[in-house]
FIKOLZA-1660 file (N, C-alpha, C; in steps of 0.1 Angstrom, whole numbers, plus 5000, padded with zeros to 4 digits):
% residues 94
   i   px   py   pz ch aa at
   1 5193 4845 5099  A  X  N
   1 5183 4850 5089  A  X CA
   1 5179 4864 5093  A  X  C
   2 5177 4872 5079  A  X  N
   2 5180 4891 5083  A  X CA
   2 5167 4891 5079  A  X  C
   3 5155 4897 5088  A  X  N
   3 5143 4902 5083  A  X CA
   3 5146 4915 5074  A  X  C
   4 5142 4912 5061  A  X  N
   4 5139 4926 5052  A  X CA
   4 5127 4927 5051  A  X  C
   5 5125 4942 5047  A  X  N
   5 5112 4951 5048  A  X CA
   5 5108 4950 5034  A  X  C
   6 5097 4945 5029  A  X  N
   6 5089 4942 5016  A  X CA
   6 5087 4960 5014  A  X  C
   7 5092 4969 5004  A  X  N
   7 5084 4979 4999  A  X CA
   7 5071 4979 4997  A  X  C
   8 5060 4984 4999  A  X  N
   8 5046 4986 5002  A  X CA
   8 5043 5000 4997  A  X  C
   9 5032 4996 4991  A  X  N
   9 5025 5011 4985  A  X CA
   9 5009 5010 4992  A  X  C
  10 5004 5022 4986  A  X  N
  10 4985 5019 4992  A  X CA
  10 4983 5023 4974  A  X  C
  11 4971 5014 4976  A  X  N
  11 4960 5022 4964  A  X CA
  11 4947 5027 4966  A  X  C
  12 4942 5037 4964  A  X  N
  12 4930 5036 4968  A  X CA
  12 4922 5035 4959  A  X  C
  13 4909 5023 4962  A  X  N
  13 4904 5017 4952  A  X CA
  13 4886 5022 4954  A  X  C
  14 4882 5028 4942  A  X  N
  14 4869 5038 4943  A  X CA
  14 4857 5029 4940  A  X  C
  15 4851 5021 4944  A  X  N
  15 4838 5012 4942  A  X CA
  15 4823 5018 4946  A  X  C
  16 4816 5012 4935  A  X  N
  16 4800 5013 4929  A  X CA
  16 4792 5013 4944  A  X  C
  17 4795 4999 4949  A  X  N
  17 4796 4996 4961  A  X CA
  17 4804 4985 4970  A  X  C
  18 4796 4986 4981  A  X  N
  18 4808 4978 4993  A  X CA
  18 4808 4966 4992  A  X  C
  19 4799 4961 4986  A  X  N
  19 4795 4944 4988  A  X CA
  19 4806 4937 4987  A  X  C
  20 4816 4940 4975  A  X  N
  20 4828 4932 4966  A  X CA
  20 4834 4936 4975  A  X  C
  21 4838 4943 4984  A  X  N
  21 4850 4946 4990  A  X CA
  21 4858 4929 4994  A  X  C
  22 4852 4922 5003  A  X  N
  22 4858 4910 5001  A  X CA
  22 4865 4907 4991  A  X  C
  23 4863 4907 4979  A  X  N
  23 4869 4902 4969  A  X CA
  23 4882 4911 4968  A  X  C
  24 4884 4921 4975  A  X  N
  24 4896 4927 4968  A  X CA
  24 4909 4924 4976  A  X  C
  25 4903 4915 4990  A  X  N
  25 4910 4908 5001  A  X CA
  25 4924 4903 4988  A  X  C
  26 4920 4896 4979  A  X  N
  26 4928 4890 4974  A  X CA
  26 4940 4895 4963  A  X  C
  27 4938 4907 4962  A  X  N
  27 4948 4917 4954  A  X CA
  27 4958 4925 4964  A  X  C
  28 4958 4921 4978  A  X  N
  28 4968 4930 4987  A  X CA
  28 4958 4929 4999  A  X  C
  29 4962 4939 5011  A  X  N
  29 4960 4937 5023  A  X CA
  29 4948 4952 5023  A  X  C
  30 4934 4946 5029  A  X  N
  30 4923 4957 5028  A  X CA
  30 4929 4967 5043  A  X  C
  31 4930 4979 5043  A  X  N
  31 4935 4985 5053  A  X CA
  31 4924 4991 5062  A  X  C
  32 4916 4999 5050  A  X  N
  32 4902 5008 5056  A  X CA
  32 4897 5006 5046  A  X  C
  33 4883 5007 5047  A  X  N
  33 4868 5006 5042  A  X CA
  33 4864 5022 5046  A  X  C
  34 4859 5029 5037  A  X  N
  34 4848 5043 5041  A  X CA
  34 4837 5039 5032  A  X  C
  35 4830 5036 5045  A  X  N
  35 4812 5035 5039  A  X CA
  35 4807 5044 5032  A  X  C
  36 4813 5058 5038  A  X  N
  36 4800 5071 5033  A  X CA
  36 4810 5072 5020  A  X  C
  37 4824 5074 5019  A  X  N
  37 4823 5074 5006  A  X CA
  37 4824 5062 4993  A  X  C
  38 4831 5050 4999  A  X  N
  38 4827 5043 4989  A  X CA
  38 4841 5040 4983  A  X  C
  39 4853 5039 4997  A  X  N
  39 4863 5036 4986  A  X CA
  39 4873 5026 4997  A  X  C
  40 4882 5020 4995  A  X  N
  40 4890 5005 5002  A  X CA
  40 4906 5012 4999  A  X  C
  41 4908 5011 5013  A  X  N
  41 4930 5013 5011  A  X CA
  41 4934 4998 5010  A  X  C
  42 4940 5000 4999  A  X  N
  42 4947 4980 5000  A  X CA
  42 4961 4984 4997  A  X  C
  43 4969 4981 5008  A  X  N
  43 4981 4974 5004  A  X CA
  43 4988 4965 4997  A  X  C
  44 4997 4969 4988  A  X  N
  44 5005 4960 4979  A  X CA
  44 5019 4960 4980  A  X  C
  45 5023 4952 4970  A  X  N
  45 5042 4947 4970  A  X CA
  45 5041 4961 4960  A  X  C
  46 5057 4971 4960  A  X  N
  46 5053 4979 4953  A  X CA
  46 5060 4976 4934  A  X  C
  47 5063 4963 4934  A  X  N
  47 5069 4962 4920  A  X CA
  47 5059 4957 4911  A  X  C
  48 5046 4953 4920  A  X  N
  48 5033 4947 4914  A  X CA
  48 5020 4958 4912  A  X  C
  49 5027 4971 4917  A  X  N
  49 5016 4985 4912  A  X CA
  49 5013 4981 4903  A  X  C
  50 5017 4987 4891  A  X  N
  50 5011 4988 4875  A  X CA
  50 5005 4976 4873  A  X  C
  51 5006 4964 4872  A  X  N
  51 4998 4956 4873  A  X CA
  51 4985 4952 4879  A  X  C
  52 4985 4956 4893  A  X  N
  52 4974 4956 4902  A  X CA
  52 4965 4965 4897  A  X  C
  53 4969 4977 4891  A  X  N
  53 4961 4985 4892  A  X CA
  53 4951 4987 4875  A  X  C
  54 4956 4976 4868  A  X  N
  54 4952 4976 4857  A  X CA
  54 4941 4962 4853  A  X  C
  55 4945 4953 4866  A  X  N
  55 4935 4944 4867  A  X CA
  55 4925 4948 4879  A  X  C
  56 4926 4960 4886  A  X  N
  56 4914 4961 4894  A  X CA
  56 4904 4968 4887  A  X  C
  57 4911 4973 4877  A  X  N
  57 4902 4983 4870  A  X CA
  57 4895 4979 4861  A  X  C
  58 4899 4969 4854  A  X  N
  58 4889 4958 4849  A  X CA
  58 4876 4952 4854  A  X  C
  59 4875 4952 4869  A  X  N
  59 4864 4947 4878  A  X CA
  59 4853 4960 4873  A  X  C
  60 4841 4950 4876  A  X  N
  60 4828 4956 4875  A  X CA
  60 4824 4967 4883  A  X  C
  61 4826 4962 4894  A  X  N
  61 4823 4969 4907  A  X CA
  61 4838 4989 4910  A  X  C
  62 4847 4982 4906  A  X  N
  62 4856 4991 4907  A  X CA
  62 4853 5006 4899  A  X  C
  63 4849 5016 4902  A  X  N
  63 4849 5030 4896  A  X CA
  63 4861 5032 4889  A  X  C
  64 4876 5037 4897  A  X  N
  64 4888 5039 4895  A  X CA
  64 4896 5036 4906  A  X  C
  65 4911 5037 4901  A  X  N
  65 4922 5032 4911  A  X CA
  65 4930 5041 4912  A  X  C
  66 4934 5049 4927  A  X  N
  66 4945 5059 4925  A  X CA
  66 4958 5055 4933  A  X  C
  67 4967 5055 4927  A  X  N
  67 4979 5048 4939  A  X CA
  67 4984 5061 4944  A  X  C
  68 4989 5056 4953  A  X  N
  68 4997 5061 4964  A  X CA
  68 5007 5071 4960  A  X  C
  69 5013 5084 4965  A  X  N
  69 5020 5088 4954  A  X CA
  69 5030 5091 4968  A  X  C
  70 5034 5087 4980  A  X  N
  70 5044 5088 4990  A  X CA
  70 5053 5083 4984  A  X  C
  71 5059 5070 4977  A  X  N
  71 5070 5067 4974  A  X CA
  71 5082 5078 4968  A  X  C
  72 5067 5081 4958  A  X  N
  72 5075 5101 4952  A  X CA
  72 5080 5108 4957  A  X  C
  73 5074 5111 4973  A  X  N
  73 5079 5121 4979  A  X CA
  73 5091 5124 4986  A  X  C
  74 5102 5137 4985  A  X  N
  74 5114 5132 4991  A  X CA
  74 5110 5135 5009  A  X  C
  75 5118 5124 5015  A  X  N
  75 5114 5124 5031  A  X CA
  75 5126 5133 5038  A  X  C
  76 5129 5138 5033  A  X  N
  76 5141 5150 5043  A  X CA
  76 5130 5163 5041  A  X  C
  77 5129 5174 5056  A  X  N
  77 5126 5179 5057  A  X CA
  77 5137 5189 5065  A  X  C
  78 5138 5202 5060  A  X  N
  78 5151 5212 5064  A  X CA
  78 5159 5203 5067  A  X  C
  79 5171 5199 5056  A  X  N
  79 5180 5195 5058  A  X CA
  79 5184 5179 5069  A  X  C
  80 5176 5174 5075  A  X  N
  80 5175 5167 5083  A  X CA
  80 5164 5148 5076  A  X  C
  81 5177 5139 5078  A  X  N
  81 5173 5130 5069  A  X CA
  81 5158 5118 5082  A  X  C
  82 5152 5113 5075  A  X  N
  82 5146 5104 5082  A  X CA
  82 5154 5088 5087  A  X  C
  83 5159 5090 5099  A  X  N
  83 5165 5078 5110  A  X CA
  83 5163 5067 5101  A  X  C
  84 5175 5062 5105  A  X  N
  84 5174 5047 5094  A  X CA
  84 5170 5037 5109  A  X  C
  85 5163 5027 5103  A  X  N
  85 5160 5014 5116  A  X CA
  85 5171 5004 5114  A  X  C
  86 5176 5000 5123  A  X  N
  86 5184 4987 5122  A  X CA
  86 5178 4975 5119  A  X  C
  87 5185 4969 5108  A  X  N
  87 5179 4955 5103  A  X CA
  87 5182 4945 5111  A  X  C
  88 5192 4941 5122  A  X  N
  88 5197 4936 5127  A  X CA
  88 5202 4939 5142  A  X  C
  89 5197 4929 5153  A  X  N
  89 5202 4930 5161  A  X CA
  89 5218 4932 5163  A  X  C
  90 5222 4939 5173  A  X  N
  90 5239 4941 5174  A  X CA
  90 5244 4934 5192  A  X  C
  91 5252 4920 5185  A  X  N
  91 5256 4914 5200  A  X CA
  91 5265 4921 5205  A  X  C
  92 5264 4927 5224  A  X  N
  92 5270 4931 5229  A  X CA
  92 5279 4916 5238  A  X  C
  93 5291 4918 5234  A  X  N
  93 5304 4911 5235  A  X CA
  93 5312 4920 5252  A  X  C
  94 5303 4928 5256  A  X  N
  94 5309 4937 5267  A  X CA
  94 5311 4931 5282  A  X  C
% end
């Protein structure tokens, strides 16, 4: 059995206040909390963006929702691509 990597985005989610934060436990994974300004990083599956971010914004407590915009970004930097990780162990037979 091959561990795959679930695609993950962040949103960051702008609230009235902190009280609700618990509650957002249940739309993805709470990352950081900033007290002074008042806003929650939650992780999500990333094919469930648009949706998540249309029922958080629905909530009372929630100001606005900004996602993540890394996915966008190209990750080569001068010509030089980002190391791929191996999904799988490799048996040495040596």
């Amino acid at each position: 059995m091959a561990f795959e990597i679930q695609p993950r985005q962040s949103l960051i989610v702008y609230t009235y206040s902190l009280k609700q934060t618990r509650q957002l436990k249940r739309y993805g994974t709470v990352m950081y909390v900033s007290k002074k300004m008042r806003y929650v990083v939650l992780y999500v599956d990333q094919d469930q963006v648009t949706d998540l971010v249309d029922q958080l914004q629905h909530l009372r407590f929630v100001k606005r929702v900004v996602p993540s915009d890394r996915p966008k970004i190209k990750e080569t930097f001068n010509g030089v691509e980002k190391p791929t990780v191996a999904t799988e162990t490799e048996d040495d037979d040596e």
